[in-house]
Backbone bond lengths (Angstrom), bond angles and torsions (degrees), N, CA, C in turn:
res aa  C-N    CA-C-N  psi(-1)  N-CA   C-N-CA  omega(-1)  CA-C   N-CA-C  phi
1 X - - - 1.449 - - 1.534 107.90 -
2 X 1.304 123.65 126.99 1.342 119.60 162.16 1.721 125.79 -78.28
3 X 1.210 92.79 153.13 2.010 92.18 168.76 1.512 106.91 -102.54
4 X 1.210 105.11 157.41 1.839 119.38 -167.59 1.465 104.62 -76.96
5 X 1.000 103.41 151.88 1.433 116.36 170.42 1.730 113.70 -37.47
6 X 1.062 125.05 133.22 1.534 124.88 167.95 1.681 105.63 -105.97
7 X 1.447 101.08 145.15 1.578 131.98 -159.24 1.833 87.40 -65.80
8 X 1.532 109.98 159.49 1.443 114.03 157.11 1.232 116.04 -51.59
9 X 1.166 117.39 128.25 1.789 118.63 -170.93 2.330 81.25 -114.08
10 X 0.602 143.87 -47.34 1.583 123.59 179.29 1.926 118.24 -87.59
11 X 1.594 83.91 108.02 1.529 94.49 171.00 1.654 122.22 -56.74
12 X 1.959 129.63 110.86 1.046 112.76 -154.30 1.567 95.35 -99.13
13 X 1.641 109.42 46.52 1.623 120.13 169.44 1.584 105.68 -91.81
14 X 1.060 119.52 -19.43 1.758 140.20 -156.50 1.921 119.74 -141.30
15 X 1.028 63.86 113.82 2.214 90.64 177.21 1.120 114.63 -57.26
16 X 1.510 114.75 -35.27 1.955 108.89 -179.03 1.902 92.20 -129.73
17 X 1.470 90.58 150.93 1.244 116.23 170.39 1.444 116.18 -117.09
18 X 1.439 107.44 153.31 1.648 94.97 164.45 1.191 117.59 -121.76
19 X 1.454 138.67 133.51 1.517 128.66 -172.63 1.703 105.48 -98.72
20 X 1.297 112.31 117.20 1.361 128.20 150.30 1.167 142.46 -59.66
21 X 1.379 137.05 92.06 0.808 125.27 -164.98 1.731 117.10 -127.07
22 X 1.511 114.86 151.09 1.518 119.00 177.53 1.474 119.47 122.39
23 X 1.329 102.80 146.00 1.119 118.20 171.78 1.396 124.04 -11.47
24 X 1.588 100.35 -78.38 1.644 115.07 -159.65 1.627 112.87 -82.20
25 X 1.182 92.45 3.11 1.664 97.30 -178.59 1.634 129.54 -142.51
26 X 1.784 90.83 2.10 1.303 109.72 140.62 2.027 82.87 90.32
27 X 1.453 119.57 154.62 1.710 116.69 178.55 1.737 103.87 -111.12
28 X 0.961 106.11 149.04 1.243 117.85 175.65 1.852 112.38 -177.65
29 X 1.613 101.20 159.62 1.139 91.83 -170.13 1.848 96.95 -126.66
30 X 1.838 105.20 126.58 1.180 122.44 -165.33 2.135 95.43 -101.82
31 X 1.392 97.25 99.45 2.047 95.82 170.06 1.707 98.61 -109.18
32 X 1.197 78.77 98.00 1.654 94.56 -178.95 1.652 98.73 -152.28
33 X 1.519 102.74 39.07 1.747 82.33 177.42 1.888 89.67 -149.06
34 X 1.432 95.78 162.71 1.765 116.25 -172.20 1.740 120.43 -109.02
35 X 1.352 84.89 3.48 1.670 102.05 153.47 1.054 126.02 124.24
36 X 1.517 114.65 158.61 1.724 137.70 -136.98 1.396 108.84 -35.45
37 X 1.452 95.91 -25.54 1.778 89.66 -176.03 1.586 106.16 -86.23
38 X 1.407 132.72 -43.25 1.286 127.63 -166.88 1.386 97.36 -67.19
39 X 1.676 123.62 -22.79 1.549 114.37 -179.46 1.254 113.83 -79.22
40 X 1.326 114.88 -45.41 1.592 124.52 177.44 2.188 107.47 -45.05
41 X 1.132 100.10 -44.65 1.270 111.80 176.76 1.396 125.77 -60.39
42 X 1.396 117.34 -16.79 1.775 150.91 -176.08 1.008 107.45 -100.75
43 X 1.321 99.95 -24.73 2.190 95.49 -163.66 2.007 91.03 -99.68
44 X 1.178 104.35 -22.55 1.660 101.88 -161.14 2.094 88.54 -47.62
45 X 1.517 82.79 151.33 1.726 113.92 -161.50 1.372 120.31 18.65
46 X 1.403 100.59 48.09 1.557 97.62 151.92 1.841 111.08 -133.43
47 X 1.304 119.15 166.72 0.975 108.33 -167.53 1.459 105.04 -94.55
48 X 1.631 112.75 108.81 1.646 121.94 -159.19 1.110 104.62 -162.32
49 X 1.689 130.63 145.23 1.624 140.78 163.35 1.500 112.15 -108.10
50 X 1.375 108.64 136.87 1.715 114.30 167.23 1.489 109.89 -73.89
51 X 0.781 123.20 133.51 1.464 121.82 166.08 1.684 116.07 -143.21
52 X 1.215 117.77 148.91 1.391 137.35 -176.07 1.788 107.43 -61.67
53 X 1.471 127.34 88.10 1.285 107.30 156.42 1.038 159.13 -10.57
54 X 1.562 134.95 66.81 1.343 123.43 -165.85 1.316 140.15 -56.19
55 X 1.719 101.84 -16.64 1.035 120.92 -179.76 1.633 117.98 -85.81
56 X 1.737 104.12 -1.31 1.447 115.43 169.64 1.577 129.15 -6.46
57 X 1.117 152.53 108.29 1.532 135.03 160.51 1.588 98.07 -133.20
58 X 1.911 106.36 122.28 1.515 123.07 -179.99 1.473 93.83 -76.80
59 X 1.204 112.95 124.82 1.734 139.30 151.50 1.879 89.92 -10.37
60 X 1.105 122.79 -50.08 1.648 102.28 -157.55 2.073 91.03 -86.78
61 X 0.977 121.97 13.69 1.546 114.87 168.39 1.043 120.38 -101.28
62 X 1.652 101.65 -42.56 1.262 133.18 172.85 2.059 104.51 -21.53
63 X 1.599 109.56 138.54 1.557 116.71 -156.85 1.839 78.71 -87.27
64 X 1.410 95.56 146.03 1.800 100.73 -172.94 1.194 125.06 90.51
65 X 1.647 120.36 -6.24 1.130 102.87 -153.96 1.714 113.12 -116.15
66 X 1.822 100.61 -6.38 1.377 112.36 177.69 1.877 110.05 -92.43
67 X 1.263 65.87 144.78 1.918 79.97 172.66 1.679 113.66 -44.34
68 X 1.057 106.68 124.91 1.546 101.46 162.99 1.217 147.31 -100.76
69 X 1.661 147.15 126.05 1.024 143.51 -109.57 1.357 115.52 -87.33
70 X 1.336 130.26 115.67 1.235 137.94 -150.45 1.275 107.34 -120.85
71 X 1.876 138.62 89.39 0.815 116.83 176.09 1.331 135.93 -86.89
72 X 1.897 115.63 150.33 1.278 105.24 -177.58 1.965 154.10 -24.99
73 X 0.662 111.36 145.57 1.660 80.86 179.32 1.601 108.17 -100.71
């Protein structure tokens, strides 16, 4: 039997993620943070790693977000 596809778990609004992990508090991965330190600071006593988003995209790449080409008159 297969299992279904699972949803994007890294938001590519956010550069660091934090991975959750364990039993009693269930794993998941929260990218809702602007870096290693504000995550490191989130994760203190729980059992969790910061890690770098791969799914990263900076606002100026971001689709929509460049000027569009307007020629002179």
């Amino acid at each position: 039997m297969t299992r279904p596809a699972s949803a994007q778990m890294y938001d590519p609004r956010y550069p660091v993620c934090m991975h959750v992990y364990g039993v009693l508090i269930g794993e998941r991965m929260d990218c809702v943070f602007t870096s290693i330190d504000q995550c490191q600071a989130g994760a203190m006593g729980l059992p969790a790693t910061c890690l770098i988003n791969p799914y990263y995209v900076p606002r100026s790449y971001a689709p929509g977000s460049a000027r569009r080409y307007r020629p002179e008159r």
